[in-house]
C-alpha positions as CSV (number, residue, x, y, z in Angstrom):
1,X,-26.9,-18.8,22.5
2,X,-23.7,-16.6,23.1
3,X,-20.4,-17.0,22.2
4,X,-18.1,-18.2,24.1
5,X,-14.8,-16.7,23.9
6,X,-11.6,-17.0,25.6
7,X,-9.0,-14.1,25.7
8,X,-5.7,-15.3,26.0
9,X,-2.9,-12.8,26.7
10,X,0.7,-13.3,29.0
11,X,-0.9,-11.2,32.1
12,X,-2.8,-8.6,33.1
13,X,-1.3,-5.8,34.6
14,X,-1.8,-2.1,34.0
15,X,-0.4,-2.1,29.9
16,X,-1.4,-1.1,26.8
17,X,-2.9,-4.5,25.0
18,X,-4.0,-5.9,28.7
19,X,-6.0,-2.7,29.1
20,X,-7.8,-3.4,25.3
21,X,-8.6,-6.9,26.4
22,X,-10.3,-6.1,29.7
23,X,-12.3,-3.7,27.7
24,X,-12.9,-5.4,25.1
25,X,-14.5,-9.0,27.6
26,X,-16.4,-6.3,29.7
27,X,-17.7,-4.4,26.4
28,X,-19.0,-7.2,25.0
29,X,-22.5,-7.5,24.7
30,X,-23.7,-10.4,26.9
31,X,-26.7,-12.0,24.9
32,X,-24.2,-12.5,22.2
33,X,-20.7,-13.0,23.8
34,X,-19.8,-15.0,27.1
35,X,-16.4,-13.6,27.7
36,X,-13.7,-15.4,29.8
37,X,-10.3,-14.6,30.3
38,X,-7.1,-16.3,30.9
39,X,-3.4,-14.8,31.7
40,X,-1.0,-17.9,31.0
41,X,2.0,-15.9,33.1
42,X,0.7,-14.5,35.8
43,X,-2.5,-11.9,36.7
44,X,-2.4,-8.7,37.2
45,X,-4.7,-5.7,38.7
46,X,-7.3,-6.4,35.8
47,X,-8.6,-9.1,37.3
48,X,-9.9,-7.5,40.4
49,X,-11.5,-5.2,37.9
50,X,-12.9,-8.3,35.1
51,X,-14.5,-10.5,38.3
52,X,-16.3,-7.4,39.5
53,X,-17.7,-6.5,36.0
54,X,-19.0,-10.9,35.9
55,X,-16.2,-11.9,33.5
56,X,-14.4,-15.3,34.3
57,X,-10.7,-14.7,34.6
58,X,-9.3,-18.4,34.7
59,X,-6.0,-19.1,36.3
60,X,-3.7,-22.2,37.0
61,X,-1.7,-22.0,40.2
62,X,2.1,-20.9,39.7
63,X,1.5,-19.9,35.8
64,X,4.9,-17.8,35.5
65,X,6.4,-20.8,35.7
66,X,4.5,-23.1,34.1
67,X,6.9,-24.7,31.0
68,X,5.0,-24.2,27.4
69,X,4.2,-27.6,26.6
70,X,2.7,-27.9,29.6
71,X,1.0,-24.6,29.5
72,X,-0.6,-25.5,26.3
73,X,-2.2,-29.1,27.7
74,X,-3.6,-26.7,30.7
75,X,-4.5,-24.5,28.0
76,X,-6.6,-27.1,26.0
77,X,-8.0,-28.7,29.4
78,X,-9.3,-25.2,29.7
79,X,-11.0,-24.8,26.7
80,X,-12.4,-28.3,26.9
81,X,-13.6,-28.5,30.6
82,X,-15.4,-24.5,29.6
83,X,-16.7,-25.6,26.1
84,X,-14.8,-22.8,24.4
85,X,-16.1,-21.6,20.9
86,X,-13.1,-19.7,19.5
87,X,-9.9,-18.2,21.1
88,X,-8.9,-14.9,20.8
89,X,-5.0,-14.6,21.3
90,X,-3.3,-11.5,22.3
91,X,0.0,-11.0,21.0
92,X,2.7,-13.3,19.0
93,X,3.3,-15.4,21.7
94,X,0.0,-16.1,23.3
95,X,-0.9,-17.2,18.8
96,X,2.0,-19.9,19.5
97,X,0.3,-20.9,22.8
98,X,-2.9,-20.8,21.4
99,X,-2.1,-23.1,18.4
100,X,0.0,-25.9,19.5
101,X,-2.8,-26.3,22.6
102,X,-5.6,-26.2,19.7
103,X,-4.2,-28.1,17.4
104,X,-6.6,-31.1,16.4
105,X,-9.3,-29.9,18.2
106,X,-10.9,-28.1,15.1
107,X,-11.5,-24.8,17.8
108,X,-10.2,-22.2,15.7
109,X,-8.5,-18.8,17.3
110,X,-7.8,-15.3,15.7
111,X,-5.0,-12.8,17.2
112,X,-5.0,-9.4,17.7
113,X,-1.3,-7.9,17.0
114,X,-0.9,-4.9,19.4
115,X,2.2,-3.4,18.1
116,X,4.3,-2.1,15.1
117,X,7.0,-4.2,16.5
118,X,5.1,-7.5,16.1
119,X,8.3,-9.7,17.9
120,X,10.7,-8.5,20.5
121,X,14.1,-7.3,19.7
122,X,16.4,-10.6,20.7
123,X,20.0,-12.1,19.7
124,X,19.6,-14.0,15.8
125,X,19.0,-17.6,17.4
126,X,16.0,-16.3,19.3
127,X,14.8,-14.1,17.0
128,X,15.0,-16.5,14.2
129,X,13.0,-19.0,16.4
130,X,10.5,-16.4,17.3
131,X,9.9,-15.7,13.9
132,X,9.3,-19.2,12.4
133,X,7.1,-19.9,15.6
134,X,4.9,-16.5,15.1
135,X,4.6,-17.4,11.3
136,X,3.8,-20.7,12.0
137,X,1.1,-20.0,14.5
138,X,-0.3,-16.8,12.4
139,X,-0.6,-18.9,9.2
140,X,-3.5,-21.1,11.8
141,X,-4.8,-18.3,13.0
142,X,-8.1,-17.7,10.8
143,X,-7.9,-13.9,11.2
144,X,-5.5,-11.8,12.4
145,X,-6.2,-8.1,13.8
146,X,-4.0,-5.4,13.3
147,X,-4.8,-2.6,15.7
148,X,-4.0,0.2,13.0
149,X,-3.2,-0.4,9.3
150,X,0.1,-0.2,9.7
151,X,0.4,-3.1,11.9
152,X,-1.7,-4.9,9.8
153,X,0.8,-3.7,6.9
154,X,3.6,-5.1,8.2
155,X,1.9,-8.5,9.3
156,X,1.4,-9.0,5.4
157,X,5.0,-7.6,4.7
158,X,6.9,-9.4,7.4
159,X,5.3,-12.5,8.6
160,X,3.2,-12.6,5.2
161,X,-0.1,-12.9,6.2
162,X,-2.7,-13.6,3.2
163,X,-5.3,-10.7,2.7
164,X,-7.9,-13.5,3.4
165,X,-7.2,-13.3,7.0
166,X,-5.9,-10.0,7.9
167,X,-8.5,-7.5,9.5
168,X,-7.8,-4.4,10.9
169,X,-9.8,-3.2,14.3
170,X,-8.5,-0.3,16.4
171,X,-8.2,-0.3,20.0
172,X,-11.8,1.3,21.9
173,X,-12.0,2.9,25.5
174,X,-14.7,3.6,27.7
175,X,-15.3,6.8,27.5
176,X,-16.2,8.9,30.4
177,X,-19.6,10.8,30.3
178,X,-20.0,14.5,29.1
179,X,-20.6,16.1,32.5
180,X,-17.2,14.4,33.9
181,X,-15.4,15.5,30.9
182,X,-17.3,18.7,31.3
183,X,-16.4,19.5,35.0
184,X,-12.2,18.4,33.8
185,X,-12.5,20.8,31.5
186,X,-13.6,23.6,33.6
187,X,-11.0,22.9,36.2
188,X,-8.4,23.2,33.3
189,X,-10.0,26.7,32.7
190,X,-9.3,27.9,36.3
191,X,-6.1,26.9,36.3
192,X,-5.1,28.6,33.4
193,X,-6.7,31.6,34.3
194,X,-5.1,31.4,37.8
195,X,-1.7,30.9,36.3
196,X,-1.6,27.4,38.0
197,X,0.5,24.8,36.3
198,X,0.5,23.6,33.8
199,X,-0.2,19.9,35.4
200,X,1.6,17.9,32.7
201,X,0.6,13.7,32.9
202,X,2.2,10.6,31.5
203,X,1.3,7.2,32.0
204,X,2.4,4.1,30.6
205,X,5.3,0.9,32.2
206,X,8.6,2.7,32.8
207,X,10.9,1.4,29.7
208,X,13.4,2.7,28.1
209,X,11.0,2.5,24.4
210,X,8.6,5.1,26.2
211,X,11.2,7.4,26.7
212,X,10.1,9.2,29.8
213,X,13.7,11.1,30.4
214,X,12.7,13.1,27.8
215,X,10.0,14.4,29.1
216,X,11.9,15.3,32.6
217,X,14.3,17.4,30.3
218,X,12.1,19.3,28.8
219,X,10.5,20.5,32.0
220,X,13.6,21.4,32.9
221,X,13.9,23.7,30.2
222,X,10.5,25.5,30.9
223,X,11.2,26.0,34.6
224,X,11.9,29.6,33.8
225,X,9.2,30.1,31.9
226,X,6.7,28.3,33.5
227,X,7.8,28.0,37.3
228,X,4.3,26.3,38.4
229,X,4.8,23.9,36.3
230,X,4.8,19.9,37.1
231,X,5.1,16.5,35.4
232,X,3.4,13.4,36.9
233,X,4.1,10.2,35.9
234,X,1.9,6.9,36.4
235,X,3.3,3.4,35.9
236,X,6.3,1.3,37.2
237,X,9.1,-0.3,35.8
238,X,12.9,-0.8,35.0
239,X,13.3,2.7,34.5
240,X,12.4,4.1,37.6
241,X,15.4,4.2,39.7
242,X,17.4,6.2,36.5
243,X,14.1,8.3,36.1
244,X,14.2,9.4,40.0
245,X,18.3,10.4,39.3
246,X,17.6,12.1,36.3
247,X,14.9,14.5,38.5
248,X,17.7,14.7,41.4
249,X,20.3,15.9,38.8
250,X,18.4,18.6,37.2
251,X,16.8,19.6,40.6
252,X,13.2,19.1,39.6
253,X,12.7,17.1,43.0
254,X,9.1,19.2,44.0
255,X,8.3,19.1,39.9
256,X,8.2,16.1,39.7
257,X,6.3,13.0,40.5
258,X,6.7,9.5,40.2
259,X,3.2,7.7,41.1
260,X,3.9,4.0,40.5
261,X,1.1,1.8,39.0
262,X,-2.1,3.5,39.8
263,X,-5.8,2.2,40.0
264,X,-8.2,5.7,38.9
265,X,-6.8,6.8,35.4
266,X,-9.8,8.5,35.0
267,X,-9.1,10.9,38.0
268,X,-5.2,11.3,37.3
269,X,-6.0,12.3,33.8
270,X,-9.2,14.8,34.9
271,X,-6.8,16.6,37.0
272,X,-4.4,17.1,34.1
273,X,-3.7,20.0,32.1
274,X,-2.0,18.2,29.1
275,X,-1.0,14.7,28.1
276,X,2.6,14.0,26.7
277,X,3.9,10.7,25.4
278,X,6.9,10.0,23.9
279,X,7.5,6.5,22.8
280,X,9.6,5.4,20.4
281,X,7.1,3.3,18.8
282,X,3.4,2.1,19.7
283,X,0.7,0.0,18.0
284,X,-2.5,2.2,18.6
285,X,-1.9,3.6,21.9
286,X,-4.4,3.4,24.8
287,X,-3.3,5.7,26.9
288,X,-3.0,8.2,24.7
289,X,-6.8,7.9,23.9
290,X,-7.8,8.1,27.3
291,X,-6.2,11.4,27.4
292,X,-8.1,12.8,24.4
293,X,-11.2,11.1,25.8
294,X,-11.1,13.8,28.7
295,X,-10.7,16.6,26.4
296,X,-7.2,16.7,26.9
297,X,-4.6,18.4,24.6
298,X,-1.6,15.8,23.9
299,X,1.7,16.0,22.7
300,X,2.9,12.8,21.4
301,X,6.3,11.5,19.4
302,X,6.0,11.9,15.7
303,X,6.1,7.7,15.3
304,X,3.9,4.8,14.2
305,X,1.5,4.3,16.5
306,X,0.8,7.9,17.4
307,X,0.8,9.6,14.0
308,X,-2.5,6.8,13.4
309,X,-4.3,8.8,16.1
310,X,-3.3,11.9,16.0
311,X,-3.2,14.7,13.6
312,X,-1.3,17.2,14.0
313,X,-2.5,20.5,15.0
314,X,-6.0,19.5,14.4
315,X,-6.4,17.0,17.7
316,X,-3.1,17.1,19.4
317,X,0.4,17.8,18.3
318,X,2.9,15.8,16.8
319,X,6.7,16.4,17.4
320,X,10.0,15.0,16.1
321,X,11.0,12.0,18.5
322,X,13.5,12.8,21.0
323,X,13.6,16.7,20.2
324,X,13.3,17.8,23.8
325,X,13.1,21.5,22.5
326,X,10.6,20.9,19.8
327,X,8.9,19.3,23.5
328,X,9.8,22.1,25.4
329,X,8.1,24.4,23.0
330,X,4.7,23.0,22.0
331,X,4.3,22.7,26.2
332,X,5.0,26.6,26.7
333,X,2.6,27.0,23.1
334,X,0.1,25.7,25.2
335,X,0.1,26.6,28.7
336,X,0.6,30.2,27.4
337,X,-3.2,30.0,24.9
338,X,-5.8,28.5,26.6
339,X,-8.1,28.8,24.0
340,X,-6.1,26.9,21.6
341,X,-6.0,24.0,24.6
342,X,-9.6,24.1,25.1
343,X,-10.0,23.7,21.2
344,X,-7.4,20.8,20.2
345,X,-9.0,19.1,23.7
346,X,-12.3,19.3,22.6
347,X,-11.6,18.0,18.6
348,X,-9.2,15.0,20.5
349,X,-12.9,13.9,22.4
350,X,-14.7,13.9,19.3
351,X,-12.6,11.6,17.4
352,X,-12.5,9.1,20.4
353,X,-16.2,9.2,20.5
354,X,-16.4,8.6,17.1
355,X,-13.9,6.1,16.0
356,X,-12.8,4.7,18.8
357,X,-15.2,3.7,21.4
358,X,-15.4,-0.1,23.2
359,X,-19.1,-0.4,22.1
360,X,-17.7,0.0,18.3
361,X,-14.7,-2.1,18.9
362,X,-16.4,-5.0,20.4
363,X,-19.1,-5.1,17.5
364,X,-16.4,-4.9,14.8
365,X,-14.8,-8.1,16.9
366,X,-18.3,-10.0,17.2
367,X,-18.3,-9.4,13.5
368,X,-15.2,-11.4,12.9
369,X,-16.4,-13.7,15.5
370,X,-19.3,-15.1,14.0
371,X,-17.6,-14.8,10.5
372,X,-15.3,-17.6,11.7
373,X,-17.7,-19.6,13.4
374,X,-20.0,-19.6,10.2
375,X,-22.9,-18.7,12.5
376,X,-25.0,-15.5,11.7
377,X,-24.4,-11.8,13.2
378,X,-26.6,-9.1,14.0
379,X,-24.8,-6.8,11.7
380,X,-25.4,-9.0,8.2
């Protein structure tokens, strides 16, 4: 009989860990895992996606403002009323969720941690709360995932974690067949040879953390060089309006393009030329794998986060954080050798298909799965 497991994270709109958890419920094998989902905040444009694939996405009416106490009783009705075998919490506060509305119940949850920064940056009250409500809840977790092993580094350093229940797991994508890659690829080709471009992509929630002015002022600084060039940027956020000024007052109003929250990644990223990311942290970065899953060269902040995927020179490039010259540069390096592109595109697929694939991800996860539910896996 399968598994069932309940994913709990805050919502699930186009992000980083919201994107590992819809992959993760529709990569799991269904003879062995009945996947459900629940956003506790508020949906998102995953669920569309989850209900087509046959995954239960399980709502209560008005959840963003649901307070947390009652949250958790809906929470544990939930469980109850769908005969839940473990939960599988996304994030620090989706573990405190998840263990005050378990609590007696004897269902036990793990949590995946999806970032280097494993609590928000707040005022000392808060964060002091925060803290002593994310160790309390980790501490009942019986495993928790870091998505690199620096994450799960600092869970043991900072909210001390025993070894006995840390785990690390990276993120997986579905990766997009060899003749789509294929076909990207070649249109890259023409491009170059056409002296078209370079199309340069981003995509990820516009915050200041990811840093996207940075990217603006660099193509600023290529202009000269590379007058074709243009910078496209999917996602929404806070940042937007100050984005849109900062394009206005370096007169980069045809170069670039800011696409809100977009449905087809896998055609905004085909199109591309190169990926460039700039964060000033991540946990194991999604979108920067879907890039390199479409044979894309990236150029990505020298931080935590990225340096766990990429290495440098071999599958994408590495450069000092907020250095838009050291940016500026490794985007004229490439546009100007497009064999060198072709080569650091095709080593960045390779890895993905390797090590970081959602078959692999969500067999690694069954693993800890039935090693917490005392019941046998395939893999023993």
């Amino acid at each position: 009989m399968a598994l069932r497991i309940l994913h709990l994270i805050h919502n699930l709109k186009r992000e980083g860990a919201q994107s590992m958890v819809a992959t993760l419920a529709m990569a799991s094998d269904p003879i062995h895992v009945e996947a459900s989902v629940c956003p506790w905040r508020g949906g998102g444009t995953y669920v569309g996606d989850l209900r087509k694939a046959g995954v239960k996405v399980l709502e209560w009416p008005h959840a963003g403002n649901t307070p947390r106490v009652q949250a958790a009783l809906k929470l544990r009705r939930i469980v109850e009323t769908h005969q839940i075998d473990l939960v599988h919490a996304h994030m620090s506060d989706s573990a405190v969720l998840a263990a005050a509305a378990l609590s007696g119940t004897g269902i036990p949850f793990i949590v995946t941690h999806h970032s280097n920064r494993l609590l928000p940056k707040e005022g000392r009250v808060k964060s002091a709360l925060r803290y002593a409500l994310a160790h309390w809840a980790t501490r009942r977790a019986m495993r928790n995932v870091g998505v690199t092993a620096a994450v799960t580094e600092r869970l043991s350093h900072d909210l001390r974690v025993s070894e006995d229940r840390l785990v690390t797991i990276h993120n997986g994508i579905a990766i997009p067949d060899q003749s789509r890659a294929a076909a990207a690829s070649f249109g890259r080709q023409a491009r170059s040879d056409a002296r078209n471009g370079p199309r340069i992509v981003a995509l990820g929630r516009l915050v200041p953390l990811k840093r996207h002015v940075t990217m603006i002022e660099a193509l600023g600084r290529i202009r000269s060089i590379l007058p074709g060039a243009h910078l496209a940027i999917a996602g929404d956020g806070p940042e937007r309006d100050a984005l849109a000024a900062a394009t206005e007052r370096l007169n980069l109003g045809p170069h670039v393009s800011l696409l809100g929250s977009i449905d087809d990644v896998g055609s905004f990223l085909s199109g591309a030329d190169m990926f460039v990311s700039m964060s000033t942290y991540e946990g194991l970065p999604v979108s920067v794998l879907e890039a390199m899953s479409w044979s894309l060269p990236v150029v990505v902040s020298d931080v935590p986060g990225h340096r766990d995927v990429v290495e440098d020179g071999t599958d994408g490039y590495l450069v000092p954080f907020d250095d838009i010259d050291a940016l500026a540069a490794r985007i004229i390096q490439l546009a100007g050798d497009s064999g060198e592109a072709e080569r650091i595109g095709s080593a960045a697929r390779s890895k993905v298909m390797r090590d970081y694939s959602s078959a692999t991800m969500a067999d690694r996860y069954l693993s800890v799965y039935t090693q917490v539910l005392h019941k046998p896996s395939r893999h023993v």
